[in-house]
C-alpha positions in Angstrom: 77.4 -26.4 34.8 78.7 -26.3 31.2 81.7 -24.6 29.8 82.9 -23.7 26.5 85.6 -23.0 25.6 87.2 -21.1 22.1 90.2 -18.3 21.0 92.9 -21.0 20.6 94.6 -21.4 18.1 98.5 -20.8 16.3 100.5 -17.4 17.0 104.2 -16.6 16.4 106.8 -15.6 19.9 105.6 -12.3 21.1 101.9 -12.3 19.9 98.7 -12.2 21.6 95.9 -15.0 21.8 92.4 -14.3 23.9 90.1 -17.4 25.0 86.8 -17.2 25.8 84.7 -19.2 27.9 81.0 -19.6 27.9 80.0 -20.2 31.1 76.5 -21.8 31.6 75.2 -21.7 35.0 72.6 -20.5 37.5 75.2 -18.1 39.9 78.5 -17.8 38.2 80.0 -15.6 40.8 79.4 -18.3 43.6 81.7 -19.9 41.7 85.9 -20.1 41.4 86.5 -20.0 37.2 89.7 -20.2 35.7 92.5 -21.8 33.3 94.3 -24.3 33.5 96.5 -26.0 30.9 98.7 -29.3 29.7 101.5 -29.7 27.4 102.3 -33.0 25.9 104.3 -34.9 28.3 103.4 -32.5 31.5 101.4 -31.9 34.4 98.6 -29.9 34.3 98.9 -26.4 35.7 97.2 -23.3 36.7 97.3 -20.0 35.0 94.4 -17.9 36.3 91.3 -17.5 38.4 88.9 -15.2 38.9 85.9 -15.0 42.1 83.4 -13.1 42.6 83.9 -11.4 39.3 86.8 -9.4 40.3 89.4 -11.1 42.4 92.0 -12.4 40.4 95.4 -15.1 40.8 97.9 -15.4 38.3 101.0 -18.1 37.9 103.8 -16.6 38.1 105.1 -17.5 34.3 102.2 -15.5 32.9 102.2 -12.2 35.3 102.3 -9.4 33.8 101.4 -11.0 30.4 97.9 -12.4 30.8 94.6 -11.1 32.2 91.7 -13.0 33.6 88.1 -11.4 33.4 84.6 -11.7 33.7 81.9 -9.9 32.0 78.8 -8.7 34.5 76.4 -11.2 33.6 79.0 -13.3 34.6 78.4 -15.8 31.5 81.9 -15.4 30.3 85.3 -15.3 31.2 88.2 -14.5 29.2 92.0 -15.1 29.2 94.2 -12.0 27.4 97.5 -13.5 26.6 99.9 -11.0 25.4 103.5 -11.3 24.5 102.8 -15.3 24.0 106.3 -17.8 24.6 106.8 -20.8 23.0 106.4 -22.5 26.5 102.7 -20.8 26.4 102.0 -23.6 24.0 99.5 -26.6 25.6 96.1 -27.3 25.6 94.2 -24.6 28.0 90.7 -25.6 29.9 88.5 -23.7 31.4 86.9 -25.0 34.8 84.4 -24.2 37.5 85.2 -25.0 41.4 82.1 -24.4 44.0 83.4 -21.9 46.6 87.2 -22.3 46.9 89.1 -20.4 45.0 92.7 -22.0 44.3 94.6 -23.6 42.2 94.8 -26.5 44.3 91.2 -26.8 45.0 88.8 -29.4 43.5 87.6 -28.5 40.2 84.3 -30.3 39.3 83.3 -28.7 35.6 85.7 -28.7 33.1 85.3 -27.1 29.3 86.7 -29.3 26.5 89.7 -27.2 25.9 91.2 -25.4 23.6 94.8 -25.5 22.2 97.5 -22.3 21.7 100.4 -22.9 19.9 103.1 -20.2 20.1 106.6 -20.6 17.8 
C-alpha cells in the first residue's frame, strides 16, 4: 500500500484548503482511509475516515467544515476543508487501516504528509 499525499499548503482564517491522496492499492474499499494530523508540540489526532467508499466519521472540531471522499475507482481520497481556523494548522497524513474503521484502530500505511497552515 502506498499513499500520497498533496493540497497543503498556507491559507488565511476563514479559507478553504483540499488534500488529496493517492491511494495505491489492489482493493481500496476493503480498506479504512483517512486523516490524521500533528501540530508541533501535540498528539496526533483524527479528523476523518471514510469505508467502503461512502461511510464517513468526522472529529468533532472539523464537523460541519470538512468533507471526506472517495472517488469510484477508489484511487483517491480527498479532504475539503472549508472555513479553515488557525488551530487547523499541523501537518495532516493520510493513512490506510485493514478492516477496522476508527480512529483508534491500527493504522499500518501512512502517506508522508502534508502541512496546512491557517493565520
Amino acid at each position: 500500500v502506498q499513499l500520497v499525499e498533496s493540497g497543503g499548503g498556507s491559507v488565511e482564517a476563514g479559507g478553504s484548503l483540499r488534500l488529496s491522496c493517492a491511494v495505491s492499492v489492489s482493493s481500496a474499499n476493503d480498506y479504512c482511509l483517512g486523516w490524521f494530523r500533528q501540530a508541533p508540540g501535540k498528539e496526533r489526532e483524527g479528523v476523518a475516515l471514510i469505508n467502503g467508499g461512502s461511510r464517513t466519521y468526522y472529529t468533532d472540531s472539523v464537523k460541519g467544515r470538512f468533507t471526506i471522499s472517495q472517488d469510484n475507482t477508489g484511487d483517491t481520497v480527498d479532504l475539503q476543508m472549508t472555513n479553515l481556523k488557525p488551530e487547523d494548522t499541523a501537518m495532516h497524513y493520510c493513512a490506510a487501516s485493514y478492516g477496522l474503521c476508527s480512529f483508534n484502530a491500527r493504522y499500518d500505511y501512512w502517506g508522508q504528509g502534508t502541512q496546512v497552515t491557517v493565520s
